[in-house]
N, C-alpha and C positions, 0 to 999 in steps of 0.2 A: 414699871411706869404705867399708868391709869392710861385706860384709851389707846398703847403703843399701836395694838394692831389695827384701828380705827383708821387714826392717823398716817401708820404706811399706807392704809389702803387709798384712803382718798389721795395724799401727794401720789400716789400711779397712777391715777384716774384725773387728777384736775383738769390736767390740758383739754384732756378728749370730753371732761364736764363743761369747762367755762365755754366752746364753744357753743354745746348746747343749752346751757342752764344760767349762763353768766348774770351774776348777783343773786342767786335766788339761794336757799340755804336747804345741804345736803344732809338726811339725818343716814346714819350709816351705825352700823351695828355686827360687830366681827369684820369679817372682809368681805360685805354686803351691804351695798345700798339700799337702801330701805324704800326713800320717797327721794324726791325734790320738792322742797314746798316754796313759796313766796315770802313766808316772815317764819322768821325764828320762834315764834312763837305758836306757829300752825305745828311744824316740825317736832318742836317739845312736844305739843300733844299728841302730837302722833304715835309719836315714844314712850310718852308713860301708859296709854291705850294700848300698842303691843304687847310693853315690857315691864310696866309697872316703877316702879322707884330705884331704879337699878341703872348704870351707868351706860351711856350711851354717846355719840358724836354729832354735834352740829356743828357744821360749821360754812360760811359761807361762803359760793363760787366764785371765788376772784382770781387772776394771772395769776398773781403774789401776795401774798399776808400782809395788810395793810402796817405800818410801824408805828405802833402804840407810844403815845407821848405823855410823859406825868410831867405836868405842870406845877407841881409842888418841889422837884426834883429840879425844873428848868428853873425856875422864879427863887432859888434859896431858900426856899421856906422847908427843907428837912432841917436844916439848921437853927431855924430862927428861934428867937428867947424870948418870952411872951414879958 
């Protein structure tokens, strides 16, 4: 899986991040944090200025992973017949 070891690394580190960092977005790269920047968009750059076009992790300091809702899926509309 793409990013696995990213990923472990920041869920071992969130708690001890959100208290310091909370909302601001983590770029991490192996099992290293890299920065903490302010917008996801500072962070990408920062990323591809290091590492160039190659895969890397953003993602932002919160308690728990916000729960993503598709509104096409709530509302019937994968269904619908035009």
């Amino acid at each position: 899986m793409a990013l696995e070891t990213e990923l472990r690394f920041f869920e071992s580190h969130r708690l001890e991040w959100v208290d310091h960092h909370l909302g601001k977005f983590a770029l991490v790269k192996g099992e290293r944090l890299q920065g903490v920047y302010d917008t996801n968009q500072a962070a990408y750059e920062a990323g591809v200025e290091l590492w160039g076009n190659v895969a890397f992790l953003i993602k932002q300091i919160l308690p728990e992973d916000p729960i993503e809702q598709a509104p096409a899926l709530v509302y019937g509309l994968l269904n619908a017949h035009p």
